[in-house]
VMD Tcl script that draws the C-alpha trace (Angstrom):
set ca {
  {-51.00 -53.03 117.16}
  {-50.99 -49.35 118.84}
  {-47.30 -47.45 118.50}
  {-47.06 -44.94 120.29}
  {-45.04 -41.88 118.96}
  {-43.61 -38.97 120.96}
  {-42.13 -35.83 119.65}
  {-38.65 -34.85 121.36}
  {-38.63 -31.20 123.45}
  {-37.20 -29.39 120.20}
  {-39.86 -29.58 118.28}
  {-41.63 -26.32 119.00}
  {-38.74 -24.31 118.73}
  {-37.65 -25.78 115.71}
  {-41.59 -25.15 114.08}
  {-41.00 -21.04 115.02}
  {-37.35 -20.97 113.78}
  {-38.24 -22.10 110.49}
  {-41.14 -19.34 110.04}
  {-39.00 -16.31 110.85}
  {-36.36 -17.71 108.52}
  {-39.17 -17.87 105.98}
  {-40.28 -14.10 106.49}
  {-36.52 -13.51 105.87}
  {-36.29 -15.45 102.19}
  {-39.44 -13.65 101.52}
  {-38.60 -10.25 102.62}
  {-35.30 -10.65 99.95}
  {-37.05 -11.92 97.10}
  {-39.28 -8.87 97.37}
  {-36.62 -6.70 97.45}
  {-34.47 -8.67 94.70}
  {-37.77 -8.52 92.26}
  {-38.01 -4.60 93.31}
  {-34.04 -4.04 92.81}
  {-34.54 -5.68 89.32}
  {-37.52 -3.76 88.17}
  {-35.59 -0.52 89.07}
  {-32.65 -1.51 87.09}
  {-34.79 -2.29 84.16}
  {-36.76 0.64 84.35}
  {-33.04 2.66 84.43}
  {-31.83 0.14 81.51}
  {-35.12 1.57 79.56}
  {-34.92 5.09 80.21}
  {-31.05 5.12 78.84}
  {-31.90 3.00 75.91}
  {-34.59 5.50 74.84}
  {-32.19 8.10 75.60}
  {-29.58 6.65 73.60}
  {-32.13 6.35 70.99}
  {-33.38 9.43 70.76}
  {-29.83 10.86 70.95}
  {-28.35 8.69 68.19}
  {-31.77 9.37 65.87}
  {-30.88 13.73 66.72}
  {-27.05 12.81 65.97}
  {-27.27 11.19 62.71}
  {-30.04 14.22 61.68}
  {-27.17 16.43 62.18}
  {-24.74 14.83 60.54}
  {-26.99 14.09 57.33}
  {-27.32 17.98 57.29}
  {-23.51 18.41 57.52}
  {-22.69 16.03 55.24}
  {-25.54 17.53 52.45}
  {-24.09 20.98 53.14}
  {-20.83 19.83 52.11}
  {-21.99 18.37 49.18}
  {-23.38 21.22 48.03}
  {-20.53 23.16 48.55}
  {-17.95 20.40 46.24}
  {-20.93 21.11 43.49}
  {-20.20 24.92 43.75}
  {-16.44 24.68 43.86}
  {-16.75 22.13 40.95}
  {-19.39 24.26 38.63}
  {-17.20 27.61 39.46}
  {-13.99 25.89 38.10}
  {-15.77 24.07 35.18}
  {-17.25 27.68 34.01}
  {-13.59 28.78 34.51}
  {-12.14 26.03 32.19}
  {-15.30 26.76 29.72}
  {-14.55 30.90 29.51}
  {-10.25 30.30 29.46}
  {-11.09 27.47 26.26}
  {-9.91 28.89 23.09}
  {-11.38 25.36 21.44}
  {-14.22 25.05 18.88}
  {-16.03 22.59 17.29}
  {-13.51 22.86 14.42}
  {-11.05 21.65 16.56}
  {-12.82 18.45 17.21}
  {-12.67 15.30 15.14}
  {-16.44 14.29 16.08}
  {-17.62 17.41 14.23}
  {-16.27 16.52 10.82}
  {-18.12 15.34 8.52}
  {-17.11 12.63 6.06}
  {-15.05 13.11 2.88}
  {-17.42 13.26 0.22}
  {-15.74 15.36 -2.05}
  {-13.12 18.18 -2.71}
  {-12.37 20.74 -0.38}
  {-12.24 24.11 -1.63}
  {-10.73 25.89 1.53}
  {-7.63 25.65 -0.13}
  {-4.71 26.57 1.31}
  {-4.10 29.54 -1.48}
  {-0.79 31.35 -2.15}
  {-0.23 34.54 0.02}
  {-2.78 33.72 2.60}
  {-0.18 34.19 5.57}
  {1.43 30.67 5.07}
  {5.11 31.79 4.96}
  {5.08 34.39 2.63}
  {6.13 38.27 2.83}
  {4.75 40.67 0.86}
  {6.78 43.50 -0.70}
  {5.07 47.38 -0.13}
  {6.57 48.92 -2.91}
  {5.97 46.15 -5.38}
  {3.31 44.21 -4.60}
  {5.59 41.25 -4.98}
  {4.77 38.68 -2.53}
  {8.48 36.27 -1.49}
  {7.80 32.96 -0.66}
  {9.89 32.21 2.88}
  {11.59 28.90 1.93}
  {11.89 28.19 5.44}
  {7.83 27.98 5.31}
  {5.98 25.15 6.98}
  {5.39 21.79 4.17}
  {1.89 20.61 3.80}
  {0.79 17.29 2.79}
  {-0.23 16.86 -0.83}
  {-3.36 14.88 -1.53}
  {-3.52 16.40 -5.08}
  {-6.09 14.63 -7.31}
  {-7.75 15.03 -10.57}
  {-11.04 14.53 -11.15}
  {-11.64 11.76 -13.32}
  {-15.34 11.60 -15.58}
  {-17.90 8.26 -16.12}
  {-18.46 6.83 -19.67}
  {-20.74 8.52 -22.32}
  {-22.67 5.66 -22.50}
  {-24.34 6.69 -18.84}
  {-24.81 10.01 -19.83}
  {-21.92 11.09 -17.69}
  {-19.04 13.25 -19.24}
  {-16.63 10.58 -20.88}
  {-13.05 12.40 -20.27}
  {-11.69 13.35 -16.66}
  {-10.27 16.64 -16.64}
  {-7.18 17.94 -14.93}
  {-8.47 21.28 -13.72}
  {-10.69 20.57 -10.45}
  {-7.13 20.05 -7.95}
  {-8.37 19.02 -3.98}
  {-6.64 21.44 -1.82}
  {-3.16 19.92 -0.12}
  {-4.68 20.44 2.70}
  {-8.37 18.67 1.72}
  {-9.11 17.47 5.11}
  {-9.13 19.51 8.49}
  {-5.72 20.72 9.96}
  {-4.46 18.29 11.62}
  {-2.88 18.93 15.26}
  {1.10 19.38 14.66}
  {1.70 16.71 17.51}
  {0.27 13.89 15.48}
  {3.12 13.85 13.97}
  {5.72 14.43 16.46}
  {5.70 10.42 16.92}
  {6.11 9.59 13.52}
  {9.24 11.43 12.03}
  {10.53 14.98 12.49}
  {9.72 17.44 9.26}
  {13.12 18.31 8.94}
  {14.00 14.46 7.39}
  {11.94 14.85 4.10}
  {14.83 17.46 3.31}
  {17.47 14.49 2.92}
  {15.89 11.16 3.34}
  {12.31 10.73 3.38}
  {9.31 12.43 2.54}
  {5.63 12.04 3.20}
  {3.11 11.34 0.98}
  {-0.45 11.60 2.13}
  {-2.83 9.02 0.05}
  {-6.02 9.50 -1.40}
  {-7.93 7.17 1.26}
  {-6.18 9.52 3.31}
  {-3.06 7.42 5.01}
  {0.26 9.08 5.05}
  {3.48 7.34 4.25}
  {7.14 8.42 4.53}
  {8.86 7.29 0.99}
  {12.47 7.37 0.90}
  {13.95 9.56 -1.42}
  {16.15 7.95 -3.97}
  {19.67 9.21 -4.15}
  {19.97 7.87 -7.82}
  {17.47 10.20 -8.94}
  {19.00 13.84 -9.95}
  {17.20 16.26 -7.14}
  {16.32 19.42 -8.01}
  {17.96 22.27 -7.14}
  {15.72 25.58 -6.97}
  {15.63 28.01 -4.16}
  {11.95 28.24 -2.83}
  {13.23 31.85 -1.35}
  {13.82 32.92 -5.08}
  {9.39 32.58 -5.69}
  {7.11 35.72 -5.62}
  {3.57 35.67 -5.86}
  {1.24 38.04 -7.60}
  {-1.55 36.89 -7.81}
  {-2.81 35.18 -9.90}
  {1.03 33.91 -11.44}
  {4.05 32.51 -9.80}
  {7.39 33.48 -10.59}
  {10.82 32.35 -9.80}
  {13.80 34.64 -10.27}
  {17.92 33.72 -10.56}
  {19.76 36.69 -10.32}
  {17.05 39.11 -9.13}
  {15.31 38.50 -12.97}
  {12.12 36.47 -13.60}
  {12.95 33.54 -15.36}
  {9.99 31.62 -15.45}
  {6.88 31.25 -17.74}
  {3.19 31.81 -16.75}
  {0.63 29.24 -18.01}
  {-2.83 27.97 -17.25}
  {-4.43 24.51 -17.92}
  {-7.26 24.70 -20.41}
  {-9.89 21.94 -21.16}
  {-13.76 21.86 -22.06}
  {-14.10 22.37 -18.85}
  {-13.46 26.00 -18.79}
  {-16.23 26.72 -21.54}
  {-15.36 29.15 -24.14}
  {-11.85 31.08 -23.20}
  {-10.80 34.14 -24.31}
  {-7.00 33.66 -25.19}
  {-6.73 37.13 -26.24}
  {-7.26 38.50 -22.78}
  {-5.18 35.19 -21.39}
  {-2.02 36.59 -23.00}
  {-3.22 40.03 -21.83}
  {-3.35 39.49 -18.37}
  {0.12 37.72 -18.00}
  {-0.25 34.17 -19.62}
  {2.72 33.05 -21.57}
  {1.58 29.46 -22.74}
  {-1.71 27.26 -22.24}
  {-1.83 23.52 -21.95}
  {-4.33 22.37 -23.53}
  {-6.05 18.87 -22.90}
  {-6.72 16.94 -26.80}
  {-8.48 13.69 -25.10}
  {-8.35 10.67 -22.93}
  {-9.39 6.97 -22.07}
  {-12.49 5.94 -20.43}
  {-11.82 4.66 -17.14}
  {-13.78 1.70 -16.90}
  {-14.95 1.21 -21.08}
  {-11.17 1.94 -22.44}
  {-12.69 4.09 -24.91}
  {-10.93 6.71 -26.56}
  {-12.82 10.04 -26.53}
  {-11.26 13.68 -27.76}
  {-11.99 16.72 -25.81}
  {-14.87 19.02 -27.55}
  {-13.23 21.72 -27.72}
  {-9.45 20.59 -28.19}
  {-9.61 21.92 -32.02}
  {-10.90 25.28 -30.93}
  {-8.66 26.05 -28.26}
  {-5.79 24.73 -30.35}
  {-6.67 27.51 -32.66}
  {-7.29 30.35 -30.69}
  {-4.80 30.04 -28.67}
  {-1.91 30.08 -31.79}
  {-4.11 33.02 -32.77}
  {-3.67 34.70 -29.63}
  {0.07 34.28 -29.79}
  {0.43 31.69 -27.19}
  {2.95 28.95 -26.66}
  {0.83 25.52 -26.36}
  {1.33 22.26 -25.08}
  {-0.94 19.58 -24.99}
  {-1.94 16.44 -22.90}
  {-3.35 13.30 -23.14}
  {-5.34 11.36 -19.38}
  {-4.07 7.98 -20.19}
  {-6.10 4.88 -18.46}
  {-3.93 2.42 -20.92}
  {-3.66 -1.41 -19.13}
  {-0.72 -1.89 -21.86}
  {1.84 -0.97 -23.77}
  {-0.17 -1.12 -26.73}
  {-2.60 1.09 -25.47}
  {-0.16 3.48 -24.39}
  {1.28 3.77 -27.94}
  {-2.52 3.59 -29.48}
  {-3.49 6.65 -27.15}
  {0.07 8.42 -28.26}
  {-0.81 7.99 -31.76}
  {-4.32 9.47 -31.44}
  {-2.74 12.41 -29.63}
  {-0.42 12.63 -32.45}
  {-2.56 12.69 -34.89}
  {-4.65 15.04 -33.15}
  {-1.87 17.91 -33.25}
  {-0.61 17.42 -36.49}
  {-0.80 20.86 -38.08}
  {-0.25 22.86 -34.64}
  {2.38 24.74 -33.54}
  {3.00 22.77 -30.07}
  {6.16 24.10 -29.00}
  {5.46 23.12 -25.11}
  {5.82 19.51 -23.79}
  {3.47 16.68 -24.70}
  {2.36 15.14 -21.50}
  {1.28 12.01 -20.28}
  {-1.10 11.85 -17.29}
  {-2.43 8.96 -15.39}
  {-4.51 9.26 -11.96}
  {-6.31 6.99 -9.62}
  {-10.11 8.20 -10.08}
  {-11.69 9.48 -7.25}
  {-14.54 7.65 -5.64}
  {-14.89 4.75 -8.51}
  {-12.94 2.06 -9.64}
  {-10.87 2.42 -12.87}
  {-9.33 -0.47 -15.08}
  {-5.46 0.42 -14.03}
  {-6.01 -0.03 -10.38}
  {-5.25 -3.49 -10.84}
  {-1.68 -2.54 -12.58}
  {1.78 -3.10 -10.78}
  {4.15 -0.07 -10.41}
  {6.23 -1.95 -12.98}
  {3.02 -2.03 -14.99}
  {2.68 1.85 -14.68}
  {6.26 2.53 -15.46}
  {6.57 0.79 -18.61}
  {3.04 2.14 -20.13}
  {4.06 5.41 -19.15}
  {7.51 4.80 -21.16}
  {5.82 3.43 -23.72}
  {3.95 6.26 -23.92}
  {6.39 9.10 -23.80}
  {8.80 6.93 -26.24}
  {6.41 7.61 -28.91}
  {5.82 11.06 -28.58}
  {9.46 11.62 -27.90}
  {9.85 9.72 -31.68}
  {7.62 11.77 -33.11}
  {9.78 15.24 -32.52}
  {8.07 16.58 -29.42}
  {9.08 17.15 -25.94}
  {7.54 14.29 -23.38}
  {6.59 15.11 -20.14}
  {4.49 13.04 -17.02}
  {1.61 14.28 -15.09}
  {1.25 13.98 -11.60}
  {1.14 14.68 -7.62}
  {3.42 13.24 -5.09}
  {1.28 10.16 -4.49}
  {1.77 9.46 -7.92}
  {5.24 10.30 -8.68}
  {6.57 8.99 -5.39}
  {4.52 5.57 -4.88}
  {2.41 4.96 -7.84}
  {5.62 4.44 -10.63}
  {9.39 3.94 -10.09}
  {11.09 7.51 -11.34}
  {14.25 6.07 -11.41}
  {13.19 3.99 -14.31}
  {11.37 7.42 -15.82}
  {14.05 10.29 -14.70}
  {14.80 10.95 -18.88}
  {11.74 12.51 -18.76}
  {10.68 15.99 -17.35}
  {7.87 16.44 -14.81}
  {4.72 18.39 -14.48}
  {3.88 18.49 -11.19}
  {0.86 19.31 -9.30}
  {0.59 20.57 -6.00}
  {-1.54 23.03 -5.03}
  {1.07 24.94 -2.49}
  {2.78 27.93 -1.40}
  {5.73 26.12 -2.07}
  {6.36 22.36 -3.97}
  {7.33 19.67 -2.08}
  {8.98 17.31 -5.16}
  {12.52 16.52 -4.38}
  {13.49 15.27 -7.57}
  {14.28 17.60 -10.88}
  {10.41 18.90 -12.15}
  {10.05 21.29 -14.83}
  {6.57 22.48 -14.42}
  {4.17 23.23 -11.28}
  {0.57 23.44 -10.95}
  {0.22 25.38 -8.08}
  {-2.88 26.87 -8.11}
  {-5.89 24.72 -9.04}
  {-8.95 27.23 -8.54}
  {-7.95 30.57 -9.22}
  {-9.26 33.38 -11.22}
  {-8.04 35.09 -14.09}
  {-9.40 37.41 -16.88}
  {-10.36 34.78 -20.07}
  {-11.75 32.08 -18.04}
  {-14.97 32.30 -16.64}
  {-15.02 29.89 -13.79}
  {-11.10 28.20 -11.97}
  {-8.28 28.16 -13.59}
  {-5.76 25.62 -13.12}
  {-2.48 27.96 -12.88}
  {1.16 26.49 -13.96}
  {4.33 28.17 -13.69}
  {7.03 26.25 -15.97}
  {10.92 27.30 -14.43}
  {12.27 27.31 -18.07}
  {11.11 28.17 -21.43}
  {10.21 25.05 -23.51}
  {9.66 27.49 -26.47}
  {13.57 28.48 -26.75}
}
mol new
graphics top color blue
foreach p $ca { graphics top sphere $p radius 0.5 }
foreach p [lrange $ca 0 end-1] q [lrange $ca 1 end] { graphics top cylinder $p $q radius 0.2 }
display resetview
């Protein structure tokens, strides 16, 4: 079957339309793709521009920020030479530098050094200011092995550490503990031999002693005290076998009233009973030299018994001598060892030390106890022992004892004509001899 189709009189017109529209579409997608690639291109340029820029930028501020830094490192070298050159520090002055406490100190702090005292022109006199700074007392003896190990057997009473044994200590440590001023009336410190401190309260049942620090002068090497503008104290030194062969002749020439002389003590860890060599000797020569003597006795007694057994040795020991000075007991924690009484009670201590000075006190002779504020003040209970005078140690311009003492040690190293090597100097505020 033929159809036969005919196209309507548009047709043509329609065909040419639709091509110039076409050029048209064309024509704007050209000029769309060209309008895009120009932005791009623009987009790149300011990207790399912006790039470049920001890369320069941060250069620049890398350099400022390094110059700065540089300059805080001059500003903070200047000021740390300027803290260096204004220091008045040394290594003294720092804890890290000192070195551990193996032994005694012998940069003691010596009468007439500057430490409160005032030195008279005409004289020579030196006062002791009683309104003088205290020191801390850390007085001990030196104590001696067994003869067994080949070590002296007897501890002698001579070698004194300094008060001040350790370094100086800044005065604000103790600003937070208790003011100075207190151990006057209520409390005073004790400094221990491991090196703690302690403020002991000062008993008000125990007589205090009344002397006037003001009322000491210094010449070197003796102590005095006057009342009444006269010297009414005695001069003595503390002789063992420690100070070798003495000359007591030039002792009494140089000043020396009376000499306490050590006769023997107890081993510390064998509880043996061993004389001083030379006790006999020095007894002698010093009655020859015209001397007053009084003896001593370094008790390590865990008993009674023992106390009385070492009084009775002692005893026996000056039988025959004129010993018109004070027979003394002394007892002492030894240094750097352990002894047999460290494992005694205060009440312990008290009562051997009674038991002790009962004895001699039978026997016709003046008792006396040994020892350094540690010992007096926290070591045995001096209420129990206040019948008895005191010899106490404390190598100072001034003591600080606040109870009633009859002798000081204040000197423990010092040098005087008749003794070769330190003398252990003791001033005694009466006359035992009267």
């Amino acid at each position: 079957m033929v159809i036969n189709m005919k196209l309507h009189d548009d047709y043509y017109e329609e065909e040419h339309s639709s091509g110039s529209k076409m050029v048209y579409v064309y024509m704007a997608l050209i000029m769309s793709v060209v309008i895009l690639g120009v932005t791009a291109l623009v987009f790149w340029a300011n990207q790399s521009k912006s790039r470049s820029d920001g890369s320069g930028y941060a250069a620049a501020l890398a350099q400022k920020e390094a110059k700065a830094s540089e300059t805080n490192r001059q500003i903070e070298a200047n000021a740390s030479e300027n803290v260096i050159a204004e220091s008045k520090l040394t290594s003294d002055d720092l804890d890290i530098w000192s070195l551990p406490d193996t032994g005694r100190d012998k940069n003691k702090n010596q009468p007439n050094k500057n430490n409160g005292t005032v030195t008279n022109q005409t004289t020579g006199e030196t006062v002791i200011d009683g309104s003088a700074d205290k020191s801390d007392s850390t007085d001990k003896s030196q104590t001696a092995d067994e003869l067994s190990n080949g070590k002296t057997s007897v501890y002698d009473m001579t070698n004194k550490e300094d008060i001040n044994g350790d370094k100086k200590t800044d005065s604000n440590e103790e600003e937070n503990e208790k003011d100075d001023d207190e151990d006057d009336d209520k409390s005073i410190q004790v400094k221990h031999s491991d090196g703690t401190k302690e403020w002991v309260d000062i008993n008000k049942d125990i007589p205090k002693n009344k002397y006037d620090y003001s009322n000491l002068t210094y010449q070197k090497p003796f102590m005095n005290y006057k009342e009444d503008g006269k010297v009414v104290s005695k001069c003595g030194v503390d002789i063992s076998a420690n100070q070798g062969d003495v000359d007591f002749g030039k002792l009494k020439n140089a000043g020396c009233d009376f000499v306490m002389i050590k006769v023997g003590a107890r081993g510390y860890s064998s509880g043996n009973i061993v004389m001083d060599m030379n006790y006999q000797d020095n007894l002698k020569a010093a009655k020859k030299a015209g001397l007053d003597i009084g003896v001593y006795f370094c008790s390590q007694a865990v008993s009674k018994a023992e106390a009385r057994e070492e009084a009775d040795e002692l005893l026996d020991a000056i039988s025959g001598y004129s010993v018109k000075y004070p027979v003394v007991f002394a007892m002492e924690i030894v240094d750097n060892d352990m002894a047999r009484i460290e494992s005694l009670e205060m009440t312990d201590r008290t009562q051997i030390a009674r038991a002790f000075m009962d004895r001699i006190e039978d026997a016709g002779y003046k008792p006396m106890i040994y020892g350094d504020k540690e010992w007096l003040l926290t070591m045995v209970d001096m209420e129990e022992l206040q019948d008895y005078d005191v010899w106490f140690a404390q190598d100072s311009d001034k003591p600080e004892y606040p109870y009633e003492f009859g002798m000081w040690q204040y000197d423990s190293d010092a040098s005087i004509k008749g003794i070769s090597g330190d003398a252990a100097m003791i001033m005694s505020f009466k006359d035992y001899a009267k």
